[in-house]
PyMOL Python script that loads the backbone (N, CA, C, O; Angstrom):
from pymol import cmd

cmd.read_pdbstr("""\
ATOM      1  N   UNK A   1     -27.268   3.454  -0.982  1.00  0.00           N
ATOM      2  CA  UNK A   1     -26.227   4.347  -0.462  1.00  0.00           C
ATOM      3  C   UNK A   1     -25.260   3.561   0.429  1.00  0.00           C
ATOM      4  O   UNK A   1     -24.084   3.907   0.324  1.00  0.00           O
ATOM      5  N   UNK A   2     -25.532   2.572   1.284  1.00  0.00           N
ATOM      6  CA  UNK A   2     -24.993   2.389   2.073  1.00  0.00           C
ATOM      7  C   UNK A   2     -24.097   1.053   1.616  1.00  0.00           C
ATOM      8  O   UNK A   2     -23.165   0.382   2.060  1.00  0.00           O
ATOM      9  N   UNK A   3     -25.020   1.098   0.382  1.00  0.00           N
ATOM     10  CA  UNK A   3     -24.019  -0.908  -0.338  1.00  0.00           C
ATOM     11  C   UNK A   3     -22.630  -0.104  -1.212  1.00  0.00           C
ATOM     12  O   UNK A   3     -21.523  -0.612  -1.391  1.00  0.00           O
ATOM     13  N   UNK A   4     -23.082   1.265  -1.662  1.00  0.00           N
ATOM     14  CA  UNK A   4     -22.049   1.925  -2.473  1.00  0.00           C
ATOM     15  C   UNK A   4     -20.899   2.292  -1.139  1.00  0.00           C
ATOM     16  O   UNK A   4     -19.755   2.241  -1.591  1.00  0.00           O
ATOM     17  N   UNK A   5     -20.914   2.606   0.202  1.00  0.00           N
ATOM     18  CA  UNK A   5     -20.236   2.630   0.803  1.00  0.00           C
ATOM     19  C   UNK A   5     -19.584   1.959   1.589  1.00  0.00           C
ATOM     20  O   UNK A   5     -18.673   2.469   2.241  1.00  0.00           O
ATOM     21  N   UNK A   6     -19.905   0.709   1.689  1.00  0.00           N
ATOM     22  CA  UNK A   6     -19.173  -0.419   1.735  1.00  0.00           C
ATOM     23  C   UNK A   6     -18.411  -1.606   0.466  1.00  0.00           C
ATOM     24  O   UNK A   6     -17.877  -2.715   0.492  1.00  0.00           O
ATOM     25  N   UNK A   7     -18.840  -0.349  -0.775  1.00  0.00           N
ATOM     26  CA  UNK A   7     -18.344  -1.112  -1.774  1.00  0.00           C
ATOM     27  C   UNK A   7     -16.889  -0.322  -1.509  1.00  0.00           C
ATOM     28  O   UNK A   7     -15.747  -0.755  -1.663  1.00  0.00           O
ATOM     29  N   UNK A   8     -17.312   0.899  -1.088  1.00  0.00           N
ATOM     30  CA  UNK A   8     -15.371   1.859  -1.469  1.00  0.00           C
ATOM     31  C   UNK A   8     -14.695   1.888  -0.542  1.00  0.00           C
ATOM     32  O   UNK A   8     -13.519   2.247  -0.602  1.00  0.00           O
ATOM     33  N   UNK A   9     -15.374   1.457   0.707  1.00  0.00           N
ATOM     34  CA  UNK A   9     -14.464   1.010   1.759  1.00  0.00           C
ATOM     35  C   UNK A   9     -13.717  -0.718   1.365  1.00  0.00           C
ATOM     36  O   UNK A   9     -12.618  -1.129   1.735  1.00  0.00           O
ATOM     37  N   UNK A  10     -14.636  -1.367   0.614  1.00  0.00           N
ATOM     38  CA  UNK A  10     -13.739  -2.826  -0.158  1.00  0.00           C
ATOM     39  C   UNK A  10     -12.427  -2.686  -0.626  1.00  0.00           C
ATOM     40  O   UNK A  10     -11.386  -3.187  -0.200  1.00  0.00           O
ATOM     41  N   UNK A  11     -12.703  -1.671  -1.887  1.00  0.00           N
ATOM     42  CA  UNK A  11     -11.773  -1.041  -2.624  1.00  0.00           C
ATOM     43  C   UNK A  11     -10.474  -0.661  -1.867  1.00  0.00           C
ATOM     44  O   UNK A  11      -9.370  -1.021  -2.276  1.00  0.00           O
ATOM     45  N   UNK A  12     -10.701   0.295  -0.423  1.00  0.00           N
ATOM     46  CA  UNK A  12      -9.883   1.078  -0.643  1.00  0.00           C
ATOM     47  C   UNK A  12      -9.215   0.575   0.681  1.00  0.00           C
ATOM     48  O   UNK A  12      -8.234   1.140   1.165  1.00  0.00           O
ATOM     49  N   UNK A  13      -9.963  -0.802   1.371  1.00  0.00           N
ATOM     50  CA  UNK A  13      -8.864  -2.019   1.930  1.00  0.00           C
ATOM     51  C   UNK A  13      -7.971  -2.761   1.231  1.00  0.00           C
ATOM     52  O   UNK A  13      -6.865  -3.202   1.542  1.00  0.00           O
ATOM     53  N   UNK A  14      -8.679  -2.842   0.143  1.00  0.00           N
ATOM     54  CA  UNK A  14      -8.206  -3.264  -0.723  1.00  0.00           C
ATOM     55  C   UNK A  14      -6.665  -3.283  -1.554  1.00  0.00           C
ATOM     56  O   UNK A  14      -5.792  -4.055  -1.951  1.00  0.00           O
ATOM     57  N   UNK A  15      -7.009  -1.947  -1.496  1.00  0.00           N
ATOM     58  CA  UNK A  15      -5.427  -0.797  -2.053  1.00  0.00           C
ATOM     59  C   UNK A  15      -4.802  -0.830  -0.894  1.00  0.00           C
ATOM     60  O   UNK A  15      -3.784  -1.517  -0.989  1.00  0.00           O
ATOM     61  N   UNK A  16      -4.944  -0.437   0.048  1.00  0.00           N
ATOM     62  CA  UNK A  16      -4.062  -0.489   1.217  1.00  0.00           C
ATOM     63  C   UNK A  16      -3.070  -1.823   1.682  1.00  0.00           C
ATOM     64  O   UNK A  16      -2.023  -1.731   2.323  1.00  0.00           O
ATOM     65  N   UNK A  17      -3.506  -2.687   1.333  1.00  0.00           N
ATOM     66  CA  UNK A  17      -3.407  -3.876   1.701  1.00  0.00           C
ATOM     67  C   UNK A  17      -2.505  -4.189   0.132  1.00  0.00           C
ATOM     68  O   UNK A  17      -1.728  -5.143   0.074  1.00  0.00           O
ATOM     69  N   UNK A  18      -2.698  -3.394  -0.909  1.00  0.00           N
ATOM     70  CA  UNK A  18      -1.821  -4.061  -1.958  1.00  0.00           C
ATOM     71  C   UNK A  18      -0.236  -3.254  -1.940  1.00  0.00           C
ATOM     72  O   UNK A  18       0.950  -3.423  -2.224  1.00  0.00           O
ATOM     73  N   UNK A  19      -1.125  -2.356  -1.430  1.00  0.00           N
ATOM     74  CA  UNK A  19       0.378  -1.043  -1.173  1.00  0.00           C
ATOM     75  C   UNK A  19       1.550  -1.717  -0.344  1.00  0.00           C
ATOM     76  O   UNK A  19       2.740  -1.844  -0.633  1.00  0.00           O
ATOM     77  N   UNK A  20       0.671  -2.202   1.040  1.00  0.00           N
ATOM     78  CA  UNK A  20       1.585  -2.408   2.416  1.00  0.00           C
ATOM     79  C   UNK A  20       2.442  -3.968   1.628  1.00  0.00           C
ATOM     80  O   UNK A  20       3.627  -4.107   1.931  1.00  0.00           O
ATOM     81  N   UNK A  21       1.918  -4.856   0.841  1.00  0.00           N
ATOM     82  CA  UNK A  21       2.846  -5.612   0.159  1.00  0.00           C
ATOM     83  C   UNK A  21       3.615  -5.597  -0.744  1.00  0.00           C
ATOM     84  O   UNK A  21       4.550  -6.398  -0.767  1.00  0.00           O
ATOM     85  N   UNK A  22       3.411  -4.627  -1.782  1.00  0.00           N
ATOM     86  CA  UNK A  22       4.579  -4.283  -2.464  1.00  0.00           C
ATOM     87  C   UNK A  22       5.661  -3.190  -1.748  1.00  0.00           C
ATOM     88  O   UNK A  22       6.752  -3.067  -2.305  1.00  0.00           O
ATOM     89  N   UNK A  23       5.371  -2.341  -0.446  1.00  0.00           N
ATOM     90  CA  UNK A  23       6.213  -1.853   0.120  1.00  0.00           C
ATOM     91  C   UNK A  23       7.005  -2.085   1.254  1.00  0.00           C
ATOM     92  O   UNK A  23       7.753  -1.305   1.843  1.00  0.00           O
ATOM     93  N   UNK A  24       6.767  -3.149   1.461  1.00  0.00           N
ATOM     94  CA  UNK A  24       6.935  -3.746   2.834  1.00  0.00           C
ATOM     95  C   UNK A  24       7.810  -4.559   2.449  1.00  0.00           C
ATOM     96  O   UNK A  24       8.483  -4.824   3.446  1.00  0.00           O
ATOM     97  N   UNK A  25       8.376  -5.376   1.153  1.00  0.00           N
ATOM     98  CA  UNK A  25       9.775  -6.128   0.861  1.00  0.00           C
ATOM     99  C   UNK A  25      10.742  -5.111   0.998  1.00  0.00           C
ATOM    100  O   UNK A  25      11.735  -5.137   1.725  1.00  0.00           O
ATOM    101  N   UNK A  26      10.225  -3.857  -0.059  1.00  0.00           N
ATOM    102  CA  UNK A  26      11.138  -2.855  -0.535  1.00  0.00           C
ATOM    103  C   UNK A  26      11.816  -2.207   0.477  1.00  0.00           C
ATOM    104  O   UNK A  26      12.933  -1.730   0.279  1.00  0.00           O
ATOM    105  N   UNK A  27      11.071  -2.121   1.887  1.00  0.00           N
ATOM    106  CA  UNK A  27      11.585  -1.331   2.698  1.00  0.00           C
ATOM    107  C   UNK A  27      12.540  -1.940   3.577  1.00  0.00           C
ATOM    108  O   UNK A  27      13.349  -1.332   4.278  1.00  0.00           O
ATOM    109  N   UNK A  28      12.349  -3.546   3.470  1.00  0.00           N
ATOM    110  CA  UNK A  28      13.147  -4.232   4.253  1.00  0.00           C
ATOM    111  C   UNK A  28      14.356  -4.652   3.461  1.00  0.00           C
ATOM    112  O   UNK A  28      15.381  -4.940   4.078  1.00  0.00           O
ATOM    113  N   UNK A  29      14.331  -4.704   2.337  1.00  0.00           N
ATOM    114  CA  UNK A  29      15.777  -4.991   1.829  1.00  0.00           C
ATOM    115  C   UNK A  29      16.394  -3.549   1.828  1.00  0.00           C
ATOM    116  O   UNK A  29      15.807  -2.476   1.686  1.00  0.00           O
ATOM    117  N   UNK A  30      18.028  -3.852   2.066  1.00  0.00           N
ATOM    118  CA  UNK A  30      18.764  -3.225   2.359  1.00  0.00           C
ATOM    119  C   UNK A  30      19.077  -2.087   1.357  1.00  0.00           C
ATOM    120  O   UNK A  30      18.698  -0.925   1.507  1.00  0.00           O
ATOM    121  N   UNK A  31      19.940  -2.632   0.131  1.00  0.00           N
ATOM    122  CA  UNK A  31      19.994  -2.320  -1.164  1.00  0.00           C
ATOM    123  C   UNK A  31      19.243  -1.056  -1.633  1.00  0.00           C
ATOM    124  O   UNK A  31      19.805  -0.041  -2.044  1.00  0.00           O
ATOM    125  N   UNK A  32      17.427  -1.294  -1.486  1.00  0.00           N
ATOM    126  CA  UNK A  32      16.387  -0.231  -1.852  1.00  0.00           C
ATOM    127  C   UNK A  32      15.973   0.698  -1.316  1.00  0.00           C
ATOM    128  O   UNK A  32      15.246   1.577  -1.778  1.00  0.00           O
ATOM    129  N   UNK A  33      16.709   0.513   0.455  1.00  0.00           N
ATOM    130  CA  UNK A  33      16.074   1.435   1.420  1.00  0.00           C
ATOM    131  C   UNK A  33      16.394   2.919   0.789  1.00  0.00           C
ATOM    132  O   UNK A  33      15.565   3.822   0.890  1.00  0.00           O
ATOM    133  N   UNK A  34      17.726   3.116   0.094  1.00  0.00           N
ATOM    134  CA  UNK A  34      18.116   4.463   0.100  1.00  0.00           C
ATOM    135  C   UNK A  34      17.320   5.071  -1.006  1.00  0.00           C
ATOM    136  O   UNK A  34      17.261   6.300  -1.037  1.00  0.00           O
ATOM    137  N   UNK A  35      16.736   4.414  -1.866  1.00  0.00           N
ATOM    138  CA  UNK A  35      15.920   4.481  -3.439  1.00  0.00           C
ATOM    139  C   UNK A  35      14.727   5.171  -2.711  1.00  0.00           C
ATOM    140  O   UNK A  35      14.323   6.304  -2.974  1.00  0.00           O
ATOM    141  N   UNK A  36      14.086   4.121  -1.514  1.00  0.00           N
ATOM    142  CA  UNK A  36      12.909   4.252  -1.286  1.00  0.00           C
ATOM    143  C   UNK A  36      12.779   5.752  -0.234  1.00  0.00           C
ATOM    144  O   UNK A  36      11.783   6.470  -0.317  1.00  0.00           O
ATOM    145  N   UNK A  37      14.021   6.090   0.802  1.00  0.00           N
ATOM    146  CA  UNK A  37      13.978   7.618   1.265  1.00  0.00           C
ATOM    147  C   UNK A  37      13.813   8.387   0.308  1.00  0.00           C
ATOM    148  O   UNK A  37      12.874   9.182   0.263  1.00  0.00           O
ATOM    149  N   UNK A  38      14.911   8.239  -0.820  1.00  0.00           N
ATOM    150  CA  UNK A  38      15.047   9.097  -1.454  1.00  0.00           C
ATOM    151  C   UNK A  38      13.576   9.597  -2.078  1.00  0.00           C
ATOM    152  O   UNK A  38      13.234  10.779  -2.111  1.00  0.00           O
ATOM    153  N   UNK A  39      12.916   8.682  -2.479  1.00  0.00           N
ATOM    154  CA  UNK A  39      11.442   8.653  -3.208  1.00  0.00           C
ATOM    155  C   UNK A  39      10.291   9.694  -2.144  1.00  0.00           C
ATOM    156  O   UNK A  39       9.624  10.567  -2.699  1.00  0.00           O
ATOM    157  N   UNK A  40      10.188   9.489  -0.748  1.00  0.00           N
ATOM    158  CA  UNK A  40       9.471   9.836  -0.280  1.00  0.00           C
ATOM    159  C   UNK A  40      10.437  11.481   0.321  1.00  0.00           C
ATOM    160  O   UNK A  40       9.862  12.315   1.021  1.00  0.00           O
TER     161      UNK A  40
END
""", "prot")
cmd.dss("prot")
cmd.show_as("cartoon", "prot")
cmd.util.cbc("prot")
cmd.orient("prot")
């Protein structure tokens, strides 16, 4: 139980950490900012 819950806490650093880099150019270039309000 407890290896399965440190397996989905891996995972789901994991994702977080892939998110904050593909969104973190996007938000800083200028160009995409209005794409990226608009999106959220």
């Amino acid at each position: 139980m407890r290896t399965l819950v440190r397996l989905l806490l891996t995972l789901l650093t994991g994702a977080v950490t892939a998110l904050a880099g593909t969104a973190a150019p996007a938000a800083a270039s200028p160009p995409r900012r209005g794409t990226w309000a608009r999106r959220t």
